[in-house]
C-alpha positions in Angstrom: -23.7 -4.3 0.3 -24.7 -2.4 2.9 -28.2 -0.5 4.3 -28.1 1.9 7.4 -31.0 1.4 9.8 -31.0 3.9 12.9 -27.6 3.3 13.8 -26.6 -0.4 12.0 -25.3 -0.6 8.9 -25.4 -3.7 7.2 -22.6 -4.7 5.6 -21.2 -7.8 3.7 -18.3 -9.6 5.1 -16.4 -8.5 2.0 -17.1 -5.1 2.7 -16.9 -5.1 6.2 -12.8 -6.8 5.9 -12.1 -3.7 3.0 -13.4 -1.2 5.7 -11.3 -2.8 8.6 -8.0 -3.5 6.0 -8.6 0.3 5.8 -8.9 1.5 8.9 -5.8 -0.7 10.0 -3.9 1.0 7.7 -4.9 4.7 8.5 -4.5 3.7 12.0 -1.0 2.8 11.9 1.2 3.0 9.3 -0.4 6.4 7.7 -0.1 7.8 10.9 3.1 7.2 10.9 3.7 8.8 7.6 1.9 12.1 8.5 3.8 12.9 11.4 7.0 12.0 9.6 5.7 14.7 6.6 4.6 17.0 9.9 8.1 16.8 11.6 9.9 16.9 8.0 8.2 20.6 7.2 8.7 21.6 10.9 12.4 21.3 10.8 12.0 23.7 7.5 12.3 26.7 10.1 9.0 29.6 10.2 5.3 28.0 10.4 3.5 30.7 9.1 5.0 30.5 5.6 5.3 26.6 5.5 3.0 25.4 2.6 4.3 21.8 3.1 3.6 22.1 7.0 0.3 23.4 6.9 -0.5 20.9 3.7 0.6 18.0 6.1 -1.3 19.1 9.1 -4.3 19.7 6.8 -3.9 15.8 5.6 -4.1 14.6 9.1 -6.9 16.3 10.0 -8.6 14.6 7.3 -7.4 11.4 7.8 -8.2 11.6 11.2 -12.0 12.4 10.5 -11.5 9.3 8.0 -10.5 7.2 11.1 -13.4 8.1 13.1 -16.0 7.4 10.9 -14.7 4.5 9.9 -14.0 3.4 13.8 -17.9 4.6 14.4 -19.0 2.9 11.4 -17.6 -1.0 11.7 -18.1 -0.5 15.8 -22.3 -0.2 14.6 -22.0 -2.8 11.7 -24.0 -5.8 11.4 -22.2 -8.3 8.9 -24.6 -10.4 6.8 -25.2 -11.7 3.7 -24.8 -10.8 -0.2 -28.7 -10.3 -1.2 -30.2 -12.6 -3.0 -30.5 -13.0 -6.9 -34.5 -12.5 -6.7 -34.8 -9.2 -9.1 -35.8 -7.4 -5.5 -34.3 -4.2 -5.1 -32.1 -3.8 -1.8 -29.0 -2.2 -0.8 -25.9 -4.5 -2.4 -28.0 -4.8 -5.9 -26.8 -3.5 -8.9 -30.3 -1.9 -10.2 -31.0 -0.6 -14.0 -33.7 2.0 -14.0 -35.4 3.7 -17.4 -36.9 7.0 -16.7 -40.2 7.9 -17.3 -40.5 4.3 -18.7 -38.2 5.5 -21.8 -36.1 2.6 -22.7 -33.3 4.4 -24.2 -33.4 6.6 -21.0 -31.7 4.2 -18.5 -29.2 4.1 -15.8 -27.4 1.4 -13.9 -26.0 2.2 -10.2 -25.2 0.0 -6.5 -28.2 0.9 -4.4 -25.4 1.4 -1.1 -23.8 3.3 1.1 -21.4 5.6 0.5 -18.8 3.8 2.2 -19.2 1.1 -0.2 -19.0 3.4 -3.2 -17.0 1.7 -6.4 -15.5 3.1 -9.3 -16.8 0.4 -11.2 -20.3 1.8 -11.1 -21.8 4.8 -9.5 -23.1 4.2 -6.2 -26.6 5.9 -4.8 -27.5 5.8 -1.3 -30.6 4.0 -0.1 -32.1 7.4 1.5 -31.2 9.6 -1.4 -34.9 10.2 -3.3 -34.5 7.3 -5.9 -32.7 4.8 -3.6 -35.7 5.2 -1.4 -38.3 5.4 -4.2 -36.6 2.3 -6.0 -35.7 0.1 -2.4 -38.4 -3.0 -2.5 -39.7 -2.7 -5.9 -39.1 -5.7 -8.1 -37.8 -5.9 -12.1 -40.7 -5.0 -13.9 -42.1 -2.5 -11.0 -42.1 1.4 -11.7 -41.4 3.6 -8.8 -41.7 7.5 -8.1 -39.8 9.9 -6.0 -39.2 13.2 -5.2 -36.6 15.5 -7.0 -34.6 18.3 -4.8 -37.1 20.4 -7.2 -40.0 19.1 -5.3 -41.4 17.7 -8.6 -42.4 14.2 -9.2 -40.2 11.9 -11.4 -41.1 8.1 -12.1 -38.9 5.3 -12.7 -39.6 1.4 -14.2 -36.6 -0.9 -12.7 -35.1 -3.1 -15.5 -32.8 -5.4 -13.8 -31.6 -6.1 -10.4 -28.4 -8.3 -9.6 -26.5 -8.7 -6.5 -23.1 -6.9 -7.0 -20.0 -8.5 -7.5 -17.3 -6.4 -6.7 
């Protein structure tokens, strides 16, 4: 669903609406929430010793980083199209890989960006080692890449689909 380039990141329009539904929400009602949790522990009397003030503020802060990088993300998105059914692996592919050739050593994952990540399958990013080693090859193709060991592994790719959601 979605492949970063420089600064663009391709996105479907499916996942470009679920990021902006998102951000809508952090954007405005959330924040409303958080400063209502913020202004609820304040009236609690001392600061210093206000677990629920200091768990608030700590909640903003991170759903403020959240709004950022989803503002920063959509403003450098490039909406397009769900890749094709072609057995080509690309980001938006759901790709089946056996290791070392091993049939009964496989794995299924989204070749896509984080932001995309589902808990319907297990999402790897087209620059970590095997999205990069895998990106391009077609069903039948194997593939090699570099492990955080520095040692070689190799792959054969089994089956690539376009994801569904």
């Amino acid at each position: 669903m979605t492949q970063t380039s420089d600064n663009v990141t391709w996105l479907t329009q499916e996942a470009y609406d679920q990021l902006k539904t998102e951000l809508e929400y952090l954007s405005g009602p959330a924040r409303t929430e958080i400063a209502k949790k913020i202004e609820a522990a304040r009236e609690e009397g001392d600061l210093r010793e206000n677990g629920g003030y200091h768990a608030a503020k700590e909640e903003q802060g991170k759903q403020e980083l959240r709004v950022r990088q989803l503002t920063q993300l959509l403003q450098h998105a490039k909406v397009g199209e769900t890749p094709p059914d072609d057995g080509v692996v690309e980001p938006g592919m759901v790709v089946t890989i056996a290791f070392d050739g091993d049939p009964d050593d496989t794995t299924t994952f989204l070749l896509a960006s984080r932001e995309y990540a589902s808990a319907d399958v297990e999402t790897y990013s087209p620059q970590s080692p095997l999205g990069t080693g895998v990106n391009g090859k077609k069903v039948g193709d194997s593939a090699e890449y570099q492990l955080p060991n520095g040692k070689m592994a190799s792959v054969k790719v089994l089956a690539a689909k376009p994801y569904k959601g």
